[in-house]
Each structure stands twice: as structure tokens, then as C-alpha cells.
ROSE-4610 file (N, C-alpha, C; in Angstrom, 1 decimal, always signed):
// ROSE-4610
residu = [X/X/X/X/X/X/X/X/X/X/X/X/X/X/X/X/X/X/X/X/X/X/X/X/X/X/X/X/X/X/X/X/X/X/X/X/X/X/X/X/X/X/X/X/X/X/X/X/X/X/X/X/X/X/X/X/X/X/X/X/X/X/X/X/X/X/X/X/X/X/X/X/X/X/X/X/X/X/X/X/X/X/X/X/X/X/X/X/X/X/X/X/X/X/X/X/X/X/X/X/X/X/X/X/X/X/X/X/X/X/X/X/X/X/X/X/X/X/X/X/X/X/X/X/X/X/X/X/X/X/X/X/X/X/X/X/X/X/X/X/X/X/X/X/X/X/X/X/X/X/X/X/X/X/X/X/X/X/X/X/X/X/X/X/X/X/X/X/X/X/X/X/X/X/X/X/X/X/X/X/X/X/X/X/X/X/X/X/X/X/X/X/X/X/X/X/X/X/X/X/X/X/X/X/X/X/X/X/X/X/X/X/X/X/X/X/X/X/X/X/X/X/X/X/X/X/X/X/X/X/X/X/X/X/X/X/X/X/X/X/X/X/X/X/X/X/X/X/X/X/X/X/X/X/X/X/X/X/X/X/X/X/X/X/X/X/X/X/X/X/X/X/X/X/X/X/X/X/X/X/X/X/X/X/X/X/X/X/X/X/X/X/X/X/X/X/X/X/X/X/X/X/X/X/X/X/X/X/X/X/X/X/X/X/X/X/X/X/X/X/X/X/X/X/X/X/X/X/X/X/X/X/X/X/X/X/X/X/X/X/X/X/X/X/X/X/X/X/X/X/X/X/X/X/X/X/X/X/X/X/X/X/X/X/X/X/X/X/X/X/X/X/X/X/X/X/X/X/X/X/X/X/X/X/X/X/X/X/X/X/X/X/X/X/X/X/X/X/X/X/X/X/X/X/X/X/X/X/X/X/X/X/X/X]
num = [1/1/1/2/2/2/3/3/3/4/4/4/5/5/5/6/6/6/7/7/7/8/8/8/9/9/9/10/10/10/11/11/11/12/12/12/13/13/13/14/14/14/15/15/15/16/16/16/17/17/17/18/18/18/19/19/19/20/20/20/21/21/21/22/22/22/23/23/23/24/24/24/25/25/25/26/26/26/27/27/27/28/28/28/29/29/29/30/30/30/31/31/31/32/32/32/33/33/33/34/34/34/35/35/35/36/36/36/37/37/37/38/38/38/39/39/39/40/40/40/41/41/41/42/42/42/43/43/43/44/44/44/45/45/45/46/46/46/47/47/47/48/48/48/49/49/49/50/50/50/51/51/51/52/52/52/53/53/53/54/54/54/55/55/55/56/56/56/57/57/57/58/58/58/59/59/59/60/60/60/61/61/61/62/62/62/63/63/63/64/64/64/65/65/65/66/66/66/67/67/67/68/68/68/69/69/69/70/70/70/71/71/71/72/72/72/73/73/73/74/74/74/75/75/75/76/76/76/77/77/77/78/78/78/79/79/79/80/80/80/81/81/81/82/82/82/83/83/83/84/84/84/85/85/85/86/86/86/87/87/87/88/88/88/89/89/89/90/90/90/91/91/91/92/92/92/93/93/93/94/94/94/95/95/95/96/96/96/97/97/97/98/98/98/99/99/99/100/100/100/101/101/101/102/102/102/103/103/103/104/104/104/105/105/105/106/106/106/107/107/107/108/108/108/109/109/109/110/110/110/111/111/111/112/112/112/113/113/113/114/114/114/115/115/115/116/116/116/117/117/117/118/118/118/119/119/119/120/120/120/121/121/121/122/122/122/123/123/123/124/124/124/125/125/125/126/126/126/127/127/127/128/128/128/129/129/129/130/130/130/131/131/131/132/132/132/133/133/133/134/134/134/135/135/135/136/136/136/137/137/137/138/138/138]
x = [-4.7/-4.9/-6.1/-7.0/-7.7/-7.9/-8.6/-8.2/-8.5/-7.9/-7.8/-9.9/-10.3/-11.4/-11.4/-12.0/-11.8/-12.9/-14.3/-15.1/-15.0/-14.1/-14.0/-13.0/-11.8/-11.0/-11.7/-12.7/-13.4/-13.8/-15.0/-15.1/-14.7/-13.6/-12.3/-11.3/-11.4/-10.8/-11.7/-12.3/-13.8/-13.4/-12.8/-12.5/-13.4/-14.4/-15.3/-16.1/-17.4/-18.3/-19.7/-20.0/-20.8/-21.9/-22.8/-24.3/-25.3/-25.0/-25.8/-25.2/-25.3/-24.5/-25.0/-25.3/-26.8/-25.9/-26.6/-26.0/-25.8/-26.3/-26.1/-25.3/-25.7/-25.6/-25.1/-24.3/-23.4/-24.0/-24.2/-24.3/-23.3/-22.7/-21.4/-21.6/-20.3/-20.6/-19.2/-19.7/-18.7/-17.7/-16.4/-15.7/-16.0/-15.3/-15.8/-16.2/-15.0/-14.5/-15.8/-16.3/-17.1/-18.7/-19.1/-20.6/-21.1/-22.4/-22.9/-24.3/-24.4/-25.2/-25.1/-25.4/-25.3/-26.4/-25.8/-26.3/-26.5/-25.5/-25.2/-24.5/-25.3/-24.7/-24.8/-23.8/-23.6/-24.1/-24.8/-24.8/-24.4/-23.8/-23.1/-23.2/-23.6/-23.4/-22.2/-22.1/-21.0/-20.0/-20.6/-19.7/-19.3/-18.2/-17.4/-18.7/-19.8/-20.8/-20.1/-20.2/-19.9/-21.0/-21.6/-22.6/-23.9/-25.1/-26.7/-26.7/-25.5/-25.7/-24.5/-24.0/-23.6/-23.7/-24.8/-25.2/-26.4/-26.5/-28.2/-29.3/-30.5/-31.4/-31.3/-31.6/-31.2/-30.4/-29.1/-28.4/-29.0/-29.3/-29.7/-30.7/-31.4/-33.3/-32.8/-31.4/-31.2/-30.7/-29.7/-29.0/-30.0/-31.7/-32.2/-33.2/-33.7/-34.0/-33.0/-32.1/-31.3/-31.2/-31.4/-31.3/-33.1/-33.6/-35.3/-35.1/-34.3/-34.6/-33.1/-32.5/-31.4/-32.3/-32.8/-33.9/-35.0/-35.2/-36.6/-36.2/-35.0/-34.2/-33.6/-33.4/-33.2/-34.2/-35.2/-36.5/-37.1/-36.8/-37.9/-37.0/-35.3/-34.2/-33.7/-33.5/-32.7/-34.0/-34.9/-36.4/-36.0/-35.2/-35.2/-37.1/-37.1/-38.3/-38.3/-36.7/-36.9/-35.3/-35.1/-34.3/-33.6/-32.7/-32.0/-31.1/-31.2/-30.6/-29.4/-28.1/-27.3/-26.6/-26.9/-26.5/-25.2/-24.3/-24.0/-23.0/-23.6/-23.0/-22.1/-21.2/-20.6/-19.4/-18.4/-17.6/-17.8/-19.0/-19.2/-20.6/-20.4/-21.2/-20.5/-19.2/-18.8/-18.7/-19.3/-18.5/-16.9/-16.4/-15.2/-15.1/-15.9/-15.9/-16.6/-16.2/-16.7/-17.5/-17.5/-18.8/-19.6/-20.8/-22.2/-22.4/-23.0/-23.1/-24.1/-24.6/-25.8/-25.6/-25.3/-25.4/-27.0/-27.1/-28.8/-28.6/-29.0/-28.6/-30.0/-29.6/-31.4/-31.0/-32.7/-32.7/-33.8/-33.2/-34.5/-34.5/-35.9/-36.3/-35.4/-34.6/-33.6/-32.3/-31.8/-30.6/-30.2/-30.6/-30.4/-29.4/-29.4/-28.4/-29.6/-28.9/-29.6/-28.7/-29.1/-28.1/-28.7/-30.3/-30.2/-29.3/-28.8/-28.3/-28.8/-27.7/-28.3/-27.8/-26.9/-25.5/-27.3/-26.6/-28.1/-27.4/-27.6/-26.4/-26.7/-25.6/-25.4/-26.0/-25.4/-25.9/-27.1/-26.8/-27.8/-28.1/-29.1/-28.9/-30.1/-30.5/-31.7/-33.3/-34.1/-34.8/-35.6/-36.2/-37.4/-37.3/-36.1/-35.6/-36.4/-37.5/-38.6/-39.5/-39.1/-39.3/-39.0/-37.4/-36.4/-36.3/-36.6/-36.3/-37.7/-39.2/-39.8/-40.0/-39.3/-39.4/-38.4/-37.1/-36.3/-36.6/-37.8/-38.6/-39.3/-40.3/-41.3/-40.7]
y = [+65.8/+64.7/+63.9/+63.6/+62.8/+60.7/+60.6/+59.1/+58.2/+57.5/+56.8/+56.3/+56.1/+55.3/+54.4/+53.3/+52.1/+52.7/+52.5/+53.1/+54.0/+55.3/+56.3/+55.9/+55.1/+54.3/+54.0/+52.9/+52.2/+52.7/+54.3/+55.1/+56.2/+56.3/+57.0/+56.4/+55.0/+54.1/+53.7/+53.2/+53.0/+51.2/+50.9/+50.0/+48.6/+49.0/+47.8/+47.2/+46.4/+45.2/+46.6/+46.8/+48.3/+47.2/+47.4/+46.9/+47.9/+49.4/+51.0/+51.5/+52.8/+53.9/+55.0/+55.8/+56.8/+58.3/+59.3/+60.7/+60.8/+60.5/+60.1/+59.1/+57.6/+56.8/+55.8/+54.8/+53.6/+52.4/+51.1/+49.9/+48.6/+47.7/+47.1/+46.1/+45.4/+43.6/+43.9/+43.3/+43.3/+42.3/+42.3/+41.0/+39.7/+38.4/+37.4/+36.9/+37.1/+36.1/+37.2/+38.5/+39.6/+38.8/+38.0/+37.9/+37.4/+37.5/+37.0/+35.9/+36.2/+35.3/+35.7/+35.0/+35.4/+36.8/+37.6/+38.8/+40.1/+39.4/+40.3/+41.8/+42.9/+44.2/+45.5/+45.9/+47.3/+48.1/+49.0/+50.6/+51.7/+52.8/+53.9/+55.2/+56.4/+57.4/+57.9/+58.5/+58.4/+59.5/+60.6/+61.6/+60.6/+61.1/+60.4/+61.3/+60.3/+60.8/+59.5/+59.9/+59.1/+58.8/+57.7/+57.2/+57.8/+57.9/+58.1/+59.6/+60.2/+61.5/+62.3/+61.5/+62.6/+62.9/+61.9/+62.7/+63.8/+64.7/+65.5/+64.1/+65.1/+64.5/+63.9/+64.7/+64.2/+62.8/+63.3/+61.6/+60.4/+60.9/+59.8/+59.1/+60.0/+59.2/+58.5/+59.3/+58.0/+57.2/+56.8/+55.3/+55.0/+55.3/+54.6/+53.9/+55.1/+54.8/+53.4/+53.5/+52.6/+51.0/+51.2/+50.0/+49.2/+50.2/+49.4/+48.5/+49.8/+49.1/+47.8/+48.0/+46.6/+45.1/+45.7/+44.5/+44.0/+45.1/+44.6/+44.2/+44.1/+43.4/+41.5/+42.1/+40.1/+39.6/+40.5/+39.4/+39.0/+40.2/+39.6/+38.8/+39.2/+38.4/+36.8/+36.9/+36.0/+35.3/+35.8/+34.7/+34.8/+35.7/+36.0/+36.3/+35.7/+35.4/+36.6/+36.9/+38.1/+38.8/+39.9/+40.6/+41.1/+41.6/+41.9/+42.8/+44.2/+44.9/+45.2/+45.2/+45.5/+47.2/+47.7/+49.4/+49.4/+50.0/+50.2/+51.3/+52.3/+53.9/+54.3/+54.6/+54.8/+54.1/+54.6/+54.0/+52.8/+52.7/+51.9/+50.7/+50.8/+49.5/+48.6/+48.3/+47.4/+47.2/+48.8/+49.1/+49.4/+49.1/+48.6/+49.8/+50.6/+51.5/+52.7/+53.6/+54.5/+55.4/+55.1/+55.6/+54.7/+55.9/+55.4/+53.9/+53.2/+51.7/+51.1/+50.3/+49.1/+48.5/+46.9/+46.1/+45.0/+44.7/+44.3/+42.9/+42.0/+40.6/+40.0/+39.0/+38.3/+37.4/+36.8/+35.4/+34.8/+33.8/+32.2/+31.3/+30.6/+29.7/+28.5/+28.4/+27.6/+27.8/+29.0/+29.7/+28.7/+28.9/+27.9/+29.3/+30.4/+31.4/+32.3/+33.1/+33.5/+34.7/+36.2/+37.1/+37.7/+37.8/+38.4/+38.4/+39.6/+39.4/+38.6/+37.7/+37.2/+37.3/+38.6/+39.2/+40.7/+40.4/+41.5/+42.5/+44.0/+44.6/+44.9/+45.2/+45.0/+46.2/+47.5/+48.8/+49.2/+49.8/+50.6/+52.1/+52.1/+53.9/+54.6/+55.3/+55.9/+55.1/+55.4/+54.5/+53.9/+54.9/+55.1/+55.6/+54.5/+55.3/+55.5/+54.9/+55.3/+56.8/+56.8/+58.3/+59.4/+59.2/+60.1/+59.9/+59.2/+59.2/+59.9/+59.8/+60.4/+61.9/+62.2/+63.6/+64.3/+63.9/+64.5/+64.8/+64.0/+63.6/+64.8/+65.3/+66.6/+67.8]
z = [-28.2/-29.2/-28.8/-29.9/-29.2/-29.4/-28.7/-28.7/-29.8/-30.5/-31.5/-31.2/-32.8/-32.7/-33.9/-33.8/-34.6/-35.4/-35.1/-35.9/-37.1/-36.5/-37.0/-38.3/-37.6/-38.8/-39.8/-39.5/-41.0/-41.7/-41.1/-42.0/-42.4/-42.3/-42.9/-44.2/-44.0/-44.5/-45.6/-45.1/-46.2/-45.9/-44.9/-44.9/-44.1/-43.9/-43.2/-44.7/-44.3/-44.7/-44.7/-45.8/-45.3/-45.9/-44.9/-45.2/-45.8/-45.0/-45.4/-45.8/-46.3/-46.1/-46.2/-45.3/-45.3/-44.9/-44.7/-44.0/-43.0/-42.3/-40.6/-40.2/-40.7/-40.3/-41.2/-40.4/-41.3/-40.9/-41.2/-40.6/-41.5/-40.7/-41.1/-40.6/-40.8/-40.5/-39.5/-38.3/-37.2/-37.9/-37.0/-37.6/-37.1/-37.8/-37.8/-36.2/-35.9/-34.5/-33.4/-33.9/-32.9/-33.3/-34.5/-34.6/-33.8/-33.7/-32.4/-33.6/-34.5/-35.0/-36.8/-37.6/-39.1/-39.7/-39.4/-40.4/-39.1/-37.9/-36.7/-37.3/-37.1/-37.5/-36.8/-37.0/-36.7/-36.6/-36.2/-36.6/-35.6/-36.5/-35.7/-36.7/-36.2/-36.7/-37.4/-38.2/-39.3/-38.7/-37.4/-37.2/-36.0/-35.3/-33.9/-32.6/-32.4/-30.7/-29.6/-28.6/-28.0/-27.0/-26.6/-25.8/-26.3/-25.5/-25.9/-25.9/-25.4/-24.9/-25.6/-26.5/-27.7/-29.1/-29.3/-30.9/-30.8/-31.6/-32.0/-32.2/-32.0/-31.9/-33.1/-34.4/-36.0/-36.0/-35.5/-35.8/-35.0/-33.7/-33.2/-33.8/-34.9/-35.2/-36.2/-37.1/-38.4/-37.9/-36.9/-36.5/-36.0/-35.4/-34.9/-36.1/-36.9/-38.5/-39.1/-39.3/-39.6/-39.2/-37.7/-36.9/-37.4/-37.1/-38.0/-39.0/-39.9/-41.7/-41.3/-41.0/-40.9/-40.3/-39.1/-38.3/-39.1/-40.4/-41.3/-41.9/-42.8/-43.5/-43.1/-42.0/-41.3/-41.2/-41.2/-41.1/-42.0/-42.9/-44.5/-45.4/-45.4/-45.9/-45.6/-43.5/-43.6/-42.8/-42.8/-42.0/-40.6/-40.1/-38.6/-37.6/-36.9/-35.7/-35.2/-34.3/-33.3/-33.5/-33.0/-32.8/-31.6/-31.4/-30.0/-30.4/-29.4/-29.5/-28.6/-28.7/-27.9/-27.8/-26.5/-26.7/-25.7/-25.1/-23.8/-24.0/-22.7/-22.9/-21.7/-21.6/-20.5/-20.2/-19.6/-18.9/-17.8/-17.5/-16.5/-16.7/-18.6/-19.1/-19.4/-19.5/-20.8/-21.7/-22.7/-23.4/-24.0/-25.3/-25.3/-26.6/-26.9/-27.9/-27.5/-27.8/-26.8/-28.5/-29.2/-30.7/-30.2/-30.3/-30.4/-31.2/-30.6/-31.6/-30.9/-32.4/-31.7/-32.7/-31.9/-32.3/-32.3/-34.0/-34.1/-34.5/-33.5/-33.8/-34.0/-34.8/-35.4/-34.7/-34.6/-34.2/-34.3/-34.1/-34.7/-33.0/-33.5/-32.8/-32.5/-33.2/-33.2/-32.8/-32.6/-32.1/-30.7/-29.3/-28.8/-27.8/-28.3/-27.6/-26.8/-26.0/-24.9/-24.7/-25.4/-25.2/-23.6/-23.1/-21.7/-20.9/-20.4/-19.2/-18.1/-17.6/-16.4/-14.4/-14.9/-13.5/-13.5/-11.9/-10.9/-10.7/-10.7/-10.2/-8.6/-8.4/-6.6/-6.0/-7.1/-6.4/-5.8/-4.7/-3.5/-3.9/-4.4/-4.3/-3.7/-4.6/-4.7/-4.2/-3.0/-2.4/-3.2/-4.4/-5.0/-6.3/-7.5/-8.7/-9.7/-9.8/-10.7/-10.3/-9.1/-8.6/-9.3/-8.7/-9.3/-10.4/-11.4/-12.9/-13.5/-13.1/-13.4/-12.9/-11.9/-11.4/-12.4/-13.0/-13.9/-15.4/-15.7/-17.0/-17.2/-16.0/-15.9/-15.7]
């Protein structure tokens, strides 16, 4: 059996705030008490991927396609300055939804909010990770 997904619900249900609605890709209005600013939105692939490393290339390029035209939209619509993307994959980000999702929050000069993280992480690992990340690249 596999594990309940809320995502998967909405669009099954047809029951979210649908901002898109494309072949790949959905984008929606989180709920109230979840915005992080006015015209804060969604996007997730319309099949159940889970993290960066479970959709095709294809889906990935429309939710990333998507997430543009939503961010071009806040800016030409609601006169948003700048944008911020929120991603997090893994069991071991903080993620609380395990469907692919990004959240695309606008923002103004006036906001007065500060979504960067500001927690360091503690972990020791690898001496030289730009190393190793670019040796796995080639």
C-alpha cells in the first residue's frame, strides 16, 4: 500500500485553488494559514515523483517551465521586485511532503520578511566537497 499523498489528493479531487493546469505540471494556492506572502504558490508535477530525483527529465523542465511563467506572472501582475524559491528533497530536509514541490514566493521591497536560512549545518564530512561534487559531474 502506498503512502497517502495530499498533493496527489488535490489532484485527484480537483480539489485545490489551481493557478495552471498544464501536462506535466500543476501550480495552486497553498492554504491560508501555509502562505508565506500574497500570490505564494505551488508547483508540483501532476504524476506522484518524489524529491529532485524522481521525476524524467521532461517533467522536471515543465514544473521548472511552470515555476518561471508563475514568477513572471507575480511580477508583471502583482508588481513583485524579487522572488524566492523554496525546494527541499529528502528525508533529511524538512520536507513535510514527500511530491516534488516548489514553493514560488514574491516579494517586495517592503515585505520586511527574510525567508534565507539562517541555522549553519554542523556536518563534517568530505575534506574537499566541491571536489567531490565536481569529480561525480565528469
Amino acid at each position: 500500500m502506498s503512502v497517502p499523498c495530499v498533493f496527489c489528493d488535490l489532484i485527484r479531487d480537483d480539489s485545490a485553488t489551481w493557478v495552471a493546469v498544464e501536462e506535466h505540471a500543476v501550480a495552486f494556492k497553498p492554504l491560508a494559514e501555509d502562505a508565506l506572502a500574497p500570490g505564494h504558490t505551488l508547483v508540483i508535477p501532476r504524476i506522484h515523483r518524489e524529491g529532485l530525483f524522481g521525476p524524467t527529465e521532461v517533467e522536471l523542465a515543465a514544473v521548472m517551465d511552470l515555476v518561471r511563467l508563475v514568477a513572471r506572472a507575480m511580477r508583471t501582475e502583482l508588481g513583485s521586485t524579487g522572488t524566492f524559491l523554496l525546494q527541499a528533497s529528502g528525508p533529511d530536509s524538512g520536507s513535510t511532503v514527500a511530491h516534488l514541490h516548489f514553493h514560488v514566493v514574491p516579494c517586495w521591497a517592503d515585505d520586511e520578511a527574510d525567508y534565507w536560512p539562517v541555522a549553519r549545518s554542523a556536518h563534517i564530512g568530505h575534506p574537499d566537497p566541491y571536489v567531490a561534487i565536481r569529480s561525480a559531474l565528469t
